[in-house]
N, C-alpha and C positions, 0 to 999 in steps of 0.2 A: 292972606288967609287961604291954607286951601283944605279941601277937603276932599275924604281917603273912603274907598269903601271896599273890603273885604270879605270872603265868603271863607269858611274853616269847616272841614268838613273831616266828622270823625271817622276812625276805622274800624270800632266796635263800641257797644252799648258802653253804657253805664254812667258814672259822676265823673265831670270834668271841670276845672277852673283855666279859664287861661288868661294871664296876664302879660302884660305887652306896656312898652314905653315905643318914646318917639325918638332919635337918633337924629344927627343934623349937626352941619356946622362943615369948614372945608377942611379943617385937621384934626387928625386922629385926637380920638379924645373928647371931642368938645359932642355937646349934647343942647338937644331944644329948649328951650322953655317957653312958660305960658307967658299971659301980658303979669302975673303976679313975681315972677321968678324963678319959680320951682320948676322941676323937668317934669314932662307932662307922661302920665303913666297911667295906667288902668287896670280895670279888671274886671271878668264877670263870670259868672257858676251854674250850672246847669248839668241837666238829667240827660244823656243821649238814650233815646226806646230804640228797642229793636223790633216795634210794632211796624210793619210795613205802611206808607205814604198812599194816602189819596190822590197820585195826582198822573197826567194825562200829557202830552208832547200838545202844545197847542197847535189850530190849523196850520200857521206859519214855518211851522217844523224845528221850530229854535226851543220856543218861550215853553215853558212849564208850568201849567194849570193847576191850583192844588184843590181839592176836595172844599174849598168855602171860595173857590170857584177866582183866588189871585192870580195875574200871571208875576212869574217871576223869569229874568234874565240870564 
């Protein structure tokens, strides 16, 4: 098992869907699949605002503080 994490960041506002599968195998061609068989795929939709972010460089100088006060990486 492993497990993948991602960050996608847009270049201007508005409605976006992005859909994505998973790739894998050592010859051209071959594809992942789940424990059921099927190759494993996804998707998800969403609004990007062009309202400006709440949020603040934390003390650390790295981490990113947002306005309901998460840090994120």
């Amino acid at each position: 098992v492993a497990i993948f994490r991602w960050d996608v960041t847009a270049v201007k506002a508005g409605p976006y869907k992005l859909t994505w599968n998973v790739e894998g195998g050592v010859e051209p061609g071959q594809s992942a699949e789940g424990s059921d068989g099927q190759p494993i795929t996804g998707n998800f939709e969403g609004d990007v605002s062009d309202a400006p972010v709440d949020a603040e460089v934390a003390k650390d100088g790295k981490s990113v503080v947002t306005g309901d006060r998460k840090v994120r990486y």
